[in-house]
C-alpha positions in Angstrom: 29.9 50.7 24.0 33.4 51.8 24.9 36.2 52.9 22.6 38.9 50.5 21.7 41.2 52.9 21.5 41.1 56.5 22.6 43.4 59.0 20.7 44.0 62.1 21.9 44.0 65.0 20.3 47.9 66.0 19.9 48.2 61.8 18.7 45.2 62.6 15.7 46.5 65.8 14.8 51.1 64.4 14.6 49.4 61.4 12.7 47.8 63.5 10.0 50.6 65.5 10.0 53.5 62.5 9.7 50.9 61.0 7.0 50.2 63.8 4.7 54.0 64.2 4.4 54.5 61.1 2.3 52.4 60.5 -1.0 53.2 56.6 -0.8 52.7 55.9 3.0 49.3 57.4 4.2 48.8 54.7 7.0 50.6 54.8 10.2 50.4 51.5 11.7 50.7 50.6 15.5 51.4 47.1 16.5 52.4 45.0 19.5 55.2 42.3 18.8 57.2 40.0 21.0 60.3 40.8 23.1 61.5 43.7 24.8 63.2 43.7 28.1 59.4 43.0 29.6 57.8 40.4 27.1 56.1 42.8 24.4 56.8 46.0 22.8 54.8 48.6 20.7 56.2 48.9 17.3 55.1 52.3 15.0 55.2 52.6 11.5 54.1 53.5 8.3 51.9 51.6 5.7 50.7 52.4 1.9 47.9 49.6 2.5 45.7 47.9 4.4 45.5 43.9 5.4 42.9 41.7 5.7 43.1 41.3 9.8 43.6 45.5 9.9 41.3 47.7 11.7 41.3 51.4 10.9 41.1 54.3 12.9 41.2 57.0 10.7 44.4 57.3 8.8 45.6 54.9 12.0 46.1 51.1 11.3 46.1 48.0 14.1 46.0 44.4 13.3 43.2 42.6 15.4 46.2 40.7 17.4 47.6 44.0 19.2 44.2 45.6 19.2 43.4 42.7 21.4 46.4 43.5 23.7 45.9 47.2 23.4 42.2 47.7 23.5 41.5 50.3 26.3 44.7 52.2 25.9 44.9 56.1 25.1 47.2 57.0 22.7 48.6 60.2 23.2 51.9 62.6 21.0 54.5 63.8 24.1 57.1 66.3 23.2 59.9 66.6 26.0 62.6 68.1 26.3 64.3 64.8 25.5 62.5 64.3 22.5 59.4 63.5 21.3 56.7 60.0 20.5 54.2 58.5 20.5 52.6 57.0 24.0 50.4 54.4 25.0 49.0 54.1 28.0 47.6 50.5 28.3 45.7 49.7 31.3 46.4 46.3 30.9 50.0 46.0 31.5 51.3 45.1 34.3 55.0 46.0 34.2 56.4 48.4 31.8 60.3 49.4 30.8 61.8 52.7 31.5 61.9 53.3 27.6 57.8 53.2 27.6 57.8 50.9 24.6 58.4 47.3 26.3 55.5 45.9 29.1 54.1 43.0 29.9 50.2 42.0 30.6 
């Protein structure tokens, strides 16, 4: 069986590190929303609890509608020179914006 998602290991260790900051938000939470300049774009942010449609991945929540649209993606912690974020690389979109954070499957 395949992983859904695949983090790597600068992603697991900025997570633990952003979560263990905060007493009251010890979730980070990736989803997958509508709009964008190319139909869909990744939204990240932080939750003190879990929902019914969540799955977990360690101290990493996705609902099962953006796992869905995500599964099979790597997500992986860049720092730049520009700055730094978190990346997905989803192998099922098709088109993606310059910005990394809007593509369309």
């Amino acid at each position: 069986m395949t992983k859904e998602i695949i983090f790597t290991k600068k992603a697991e260790e900025q997570i633990e590190k952003i979560t263990s900051k905060t007493d009251s938000k010890k979730y980070f939470r990736i989803s997958v929303k509508g709009g964008g300049c190319s139909g869909f774009k990744y939204n990240f942010s932080f939750d003190d609890a879990t929902k019914e449609d969540d799955i977990i991945f360690g101290k990493t929540l996705i609902d099962k509608t953006s796992l869905e649209i995500i599964k099979g993606s790597t997500v992986d912690f860049k720092v730049e020179m520009i700055g730094q974020s978190f990346v997905i690389n989803n192998p099922k979109a098709s088109a993606s914006c310059g910005c990394g954070l809007s593509f369309s499957v």
